[in-house]
C-alpha positions in Angstrom: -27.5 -57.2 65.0 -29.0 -53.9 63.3 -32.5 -54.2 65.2 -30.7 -54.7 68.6 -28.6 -51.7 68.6 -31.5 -49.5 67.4 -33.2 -50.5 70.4 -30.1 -49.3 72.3 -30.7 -46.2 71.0 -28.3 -46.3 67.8 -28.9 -44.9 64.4 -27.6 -47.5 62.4 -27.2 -46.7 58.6 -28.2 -49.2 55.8 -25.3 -51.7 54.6 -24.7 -54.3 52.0 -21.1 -54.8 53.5 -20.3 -57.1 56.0 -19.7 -53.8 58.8 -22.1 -50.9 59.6 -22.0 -47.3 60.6 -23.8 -46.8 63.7 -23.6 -43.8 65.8 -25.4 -42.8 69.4 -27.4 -39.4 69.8 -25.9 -39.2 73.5 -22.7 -40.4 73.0 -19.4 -39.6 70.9 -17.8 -42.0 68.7 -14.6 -41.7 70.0 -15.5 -42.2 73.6 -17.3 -45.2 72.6 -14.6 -46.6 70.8 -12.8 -46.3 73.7 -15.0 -47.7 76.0 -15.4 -50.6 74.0 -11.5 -50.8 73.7 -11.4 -51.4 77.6 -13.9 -54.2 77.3 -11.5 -56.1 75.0 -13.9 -55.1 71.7 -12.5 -53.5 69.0 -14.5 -50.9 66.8 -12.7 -48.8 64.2 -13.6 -44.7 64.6 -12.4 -42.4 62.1 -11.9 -38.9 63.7 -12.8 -37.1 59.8 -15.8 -35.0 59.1 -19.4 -36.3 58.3 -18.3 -39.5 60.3 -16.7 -38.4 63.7 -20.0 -39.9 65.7 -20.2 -43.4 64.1 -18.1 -46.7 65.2 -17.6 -49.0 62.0 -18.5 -52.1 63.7 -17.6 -55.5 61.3 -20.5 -57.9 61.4 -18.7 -61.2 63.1 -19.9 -64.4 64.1 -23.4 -64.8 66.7 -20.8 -64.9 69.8 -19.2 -62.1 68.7 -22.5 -60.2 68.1 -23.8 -61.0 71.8 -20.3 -60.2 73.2 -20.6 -56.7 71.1 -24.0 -56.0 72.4 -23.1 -56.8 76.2 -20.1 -54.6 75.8 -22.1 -51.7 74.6 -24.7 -52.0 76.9 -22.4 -51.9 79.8 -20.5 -48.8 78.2 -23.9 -46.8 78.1 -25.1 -47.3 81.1 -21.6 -46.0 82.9 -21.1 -43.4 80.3 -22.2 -40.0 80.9 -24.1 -38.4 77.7 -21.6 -36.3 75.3 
């Protein structure tokens, strides 16, 4: 899951939990959130300083990883860069 959203363009930090941190040079976390939200894919975003651009995205089962991934692609190419 890591490796495929830093080849979308992601900066993903290091975890040992079972979520990540990942945030998008070009776009906001909050508008990503968002645009994942309409997709039916929840993200938590925490609007508090140091982590405003990152989506906490919980690590979930292999389906849920492609369905993540499709979502997110879809939501970058429509979204406009922040």
């Amino acid at each position: 899951m890591t490796r495929e959203r830093s080849w979308l363009g992601f900066e993903v930090l290091p975890s040992k939990a079972n979520f990540v941190f990942a945030d998008h040079p070009a776009h906001c976390g909050g508008e990503l959130a968002a645009a994942l939200r309409e997709q039916r894919v929840l993200v938590r975003h925490f609007d508090k300083p140091r982590i405003a651009d990152y989506v906490r995205i919980t690590v979930g089962a292999s389906t849920d990883t492609d369905r993540l991934l499709a979502a997110l692609t879809r939501s970058l190419e429509h979204a406009p860069p922040s």
